[in-house]
N, C-alpha and C positions, 0 to 999 in steps of 0.2 A: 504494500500500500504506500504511494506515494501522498511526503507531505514538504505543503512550503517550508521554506523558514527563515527566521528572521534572528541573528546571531548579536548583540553589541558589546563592546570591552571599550574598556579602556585604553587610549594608544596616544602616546604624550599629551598626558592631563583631559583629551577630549574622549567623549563617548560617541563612539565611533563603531557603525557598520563591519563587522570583519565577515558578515557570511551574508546574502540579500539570494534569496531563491522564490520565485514564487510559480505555480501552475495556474492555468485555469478553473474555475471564472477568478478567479484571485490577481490581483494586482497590486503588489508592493510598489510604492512608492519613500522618498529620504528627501525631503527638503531640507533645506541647509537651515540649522539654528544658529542663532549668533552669539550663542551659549554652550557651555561643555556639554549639555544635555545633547538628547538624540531623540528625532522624531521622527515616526512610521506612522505613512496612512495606507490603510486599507481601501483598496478600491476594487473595481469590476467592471468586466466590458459591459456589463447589459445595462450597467444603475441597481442592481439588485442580483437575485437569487431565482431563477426557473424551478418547476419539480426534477426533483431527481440531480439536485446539483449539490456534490458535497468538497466543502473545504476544510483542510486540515492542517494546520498550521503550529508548527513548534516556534516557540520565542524561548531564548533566552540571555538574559542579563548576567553580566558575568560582573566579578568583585568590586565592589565599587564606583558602577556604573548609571547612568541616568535613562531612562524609555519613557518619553511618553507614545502613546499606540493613539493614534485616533482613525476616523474614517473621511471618505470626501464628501459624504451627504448622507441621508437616510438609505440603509438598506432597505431595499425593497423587496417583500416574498412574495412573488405571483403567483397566481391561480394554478391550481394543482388540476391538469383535465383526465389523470388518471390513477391516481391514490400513493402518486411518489414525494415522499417529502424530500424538502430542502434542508440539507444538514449542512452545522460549522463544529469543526472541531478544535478548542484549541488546548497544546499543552507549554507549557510555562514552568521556568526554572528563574530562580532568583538567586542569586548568589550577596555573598557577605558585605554587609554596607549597600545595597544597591538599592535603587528605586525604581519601579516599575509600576507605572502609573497607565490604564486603559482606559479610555474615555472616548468611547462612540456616540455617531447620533444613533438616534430611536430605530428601532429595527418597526418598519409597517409591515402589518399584519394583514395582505389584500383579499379581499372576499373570495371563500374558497382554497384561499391556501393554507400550508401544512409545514411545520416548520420544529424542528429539533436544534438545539445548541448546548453543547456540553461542554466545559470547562474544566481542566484540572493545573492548577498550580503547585509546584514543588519550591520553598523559600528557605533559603538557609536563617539560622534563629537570629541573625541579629539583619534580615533583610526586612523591607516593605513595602506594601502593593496595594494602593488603591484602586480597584477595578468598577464599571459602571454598567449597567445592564439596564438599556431601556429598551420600551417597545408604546406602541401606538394602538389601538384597538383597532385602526383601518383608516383609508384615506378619508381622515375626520374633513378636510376640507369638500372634500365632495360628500361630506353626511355621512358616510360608512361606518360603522358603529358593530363590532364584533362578528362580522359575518365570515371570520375564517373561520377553517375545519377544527384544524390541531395549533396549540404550541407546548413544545416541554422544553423547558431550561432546566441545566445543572450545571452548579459552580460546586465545586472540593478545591480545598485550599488547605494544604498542610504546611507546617513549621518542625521543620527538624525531619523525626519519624512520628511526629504526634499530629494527627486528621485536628485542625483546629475550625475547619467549617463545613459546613457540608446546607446545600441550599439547593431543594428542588422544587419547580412549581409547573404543574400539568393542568393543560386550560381547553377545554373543547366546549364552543358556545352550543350547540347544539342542546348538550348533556346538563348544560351550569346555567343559572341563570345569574348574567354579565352583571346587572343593576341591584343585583342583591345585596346589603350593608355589610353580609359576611366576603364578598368578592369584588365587584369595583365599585360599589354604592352609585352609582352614572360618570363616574370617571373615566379619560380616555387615552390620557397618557401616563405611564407610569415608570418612575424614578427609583432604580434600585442602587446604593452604594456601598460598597465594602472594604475595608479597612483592616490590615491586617500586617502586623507589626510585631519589633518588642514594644514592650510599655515602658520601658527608662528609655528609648532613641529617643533625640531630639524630635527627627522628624516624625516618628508618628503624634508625638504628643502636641506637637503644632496643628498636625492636621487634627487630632482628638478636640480639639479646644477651637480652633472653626467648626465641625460638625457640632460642636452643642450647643455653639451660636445658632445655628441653625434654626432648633427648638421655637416652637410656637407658643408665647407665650398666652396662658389661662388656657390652652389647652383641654384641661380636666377639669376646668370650672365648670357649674351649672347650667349658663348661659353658651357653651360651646355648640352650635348645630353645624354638625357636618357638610349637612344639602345648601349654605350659606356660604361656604368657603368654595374660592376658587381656584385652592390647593391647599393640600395636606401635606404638611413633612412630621415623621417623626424621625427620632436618633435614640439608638440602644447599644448598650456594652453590653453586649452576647459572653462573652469574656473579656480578662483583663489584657488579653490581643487582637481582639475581634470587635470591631465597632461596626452597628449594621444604620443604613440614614433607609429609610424610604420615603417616597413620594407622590402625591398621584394628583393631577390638575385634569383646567377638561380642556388646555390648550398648551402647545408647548412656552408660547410666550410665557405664562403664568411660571414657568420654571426656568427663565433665563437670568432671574438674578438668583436662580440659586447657584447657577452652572459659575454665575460671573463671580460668585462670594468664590467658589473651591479654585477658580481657576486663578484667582488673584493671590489665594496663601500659594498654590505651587507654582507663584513666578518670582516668588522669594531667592535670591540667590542660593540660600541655604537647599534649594530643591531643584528647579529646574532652568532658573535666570531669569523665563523669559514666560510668557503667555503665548504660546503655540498658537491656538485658535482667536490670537485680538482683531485681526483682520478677516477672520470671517464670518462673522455677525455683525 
């Protein structure tokens, strides 16, 4: 089984490319940062994902190194016309001091299609990885509202030899109903972030201390109704290396200051220098 991959190290003080392979539908891309950091986006010939299209992709970050991962626009998963899903695979290695930061746009979800993404990270214990998993319930500008088949996501994220996450969510409209308060209460975009660290690094506990800025405040007052907000964030220590944020608005606007708050702590020099994505919003 062939899989992309995407290699960076360190090579005099900068974080730097030493491996860049990618297959079909898959398109690596390296824009040049003007910071020691290193940045990969994901792209594809089509703008998206067809049925029956699988990509598999290995990253990893070697000692002391900087990645941010982003993409060049919304993946798009089209309409499945014969019950083949569209799979991503990715596996991840983080090595000692490094930082591996993943932050795509929203994966849409187009009427009909069928969509699998599984995630495994391997971090050495004094690394850290913020990664972001969003999706769209469907092309909300054209009114689409849950009308795919399938989706499953699975992220595993270990530290050392010890499993420190494990997050799986399996979604079929047909079987759920979407507007339920236990599922997306009429929500249509939804913000997943994970966080995943030592707890003495400097760098997680910067980003630890953004994220509970985040927090909503009166939240769990009496006066809070849900169906009134035009986004919902919460932030939880799952454990004392595990930070979980989520999200869920009924338009992506409603979440681009939360994108601009995490993307302004990791342009700290202490992280990444610079803001990857300032010129493209």
């Amino acid at each position: 089984m062939n899989w992309s991959t995407v290699e960076v190290a360190q090579v005099r003080g900068q974080s730097r490319l030493i491996t860049c392979h990618n297959l079909q539908p898959l398109k690596l891309l390296n824009p040049k940062s003007p910071t020691p950091a290193c940045h990969v986006v994901l792209s594809s010939y089509g703008g998206g994902m067809v049925a029956g299209d699988a990509i598999r992709l290995r990253i990893g970050v070697e000692a002391g190194a900087r990645l941010f991962v982003s993409t060049q626009a919304n993946t798009k998963i089209f309409k499945s016309t014969n019950g083949a899903v569209a799979e991503q695979h990715v596996a991840g290695t983080v090595a000692a001091e490094a930082l591996a930061v993943v932050f795509p746009d929203p994966v849409v979800l187009q009427a009909e299609s069928r969509y699998r993404q599984v995630q495994h990270w391997q971090l050495h214990p004094t690394a850290t990885l913020l990664l972001i998993d969003w999706f769209h319930s469907g092309r909300m500008d054209q009114g689409e509202q849950f009308a795919f088949t399938s989706l499953h996501s699975e992220l595993r994220v270990s530290r050392g030899s010890r499993l420190v996450l494990l997050d799986r969510l399996t979604f079929e409209p047909e079987h759920h109903i979407a507007a339920s308060p236990a599922n997306f209460a009429g929500y249509q975009t939804f913000f997943s972030l994970y966080l995943v660290g030592h707890p003495e690094s400097t760098l997680f506990q910067r980003l630890v201390a953004r994220l509970e800025q985040q927090k909503m405040p009166g939240s769990t007052g009496p006066h809070f109704r849900i169906s009134s907000q035009n986004y919902l964030v919460a932030v939880s220590r799952a454990k004392d290396d595990v930070y979980i944020l989520r999200a869920a608005a009924h338009s992506r606007a409603a979440l681009q200051p939360l994108c601009k708050q995490l993307l302004q702590e990791l342009a700290s020099a202490e992280m990444l220098g610079y803001n990857p994505l300032l010129r493209k919003y």
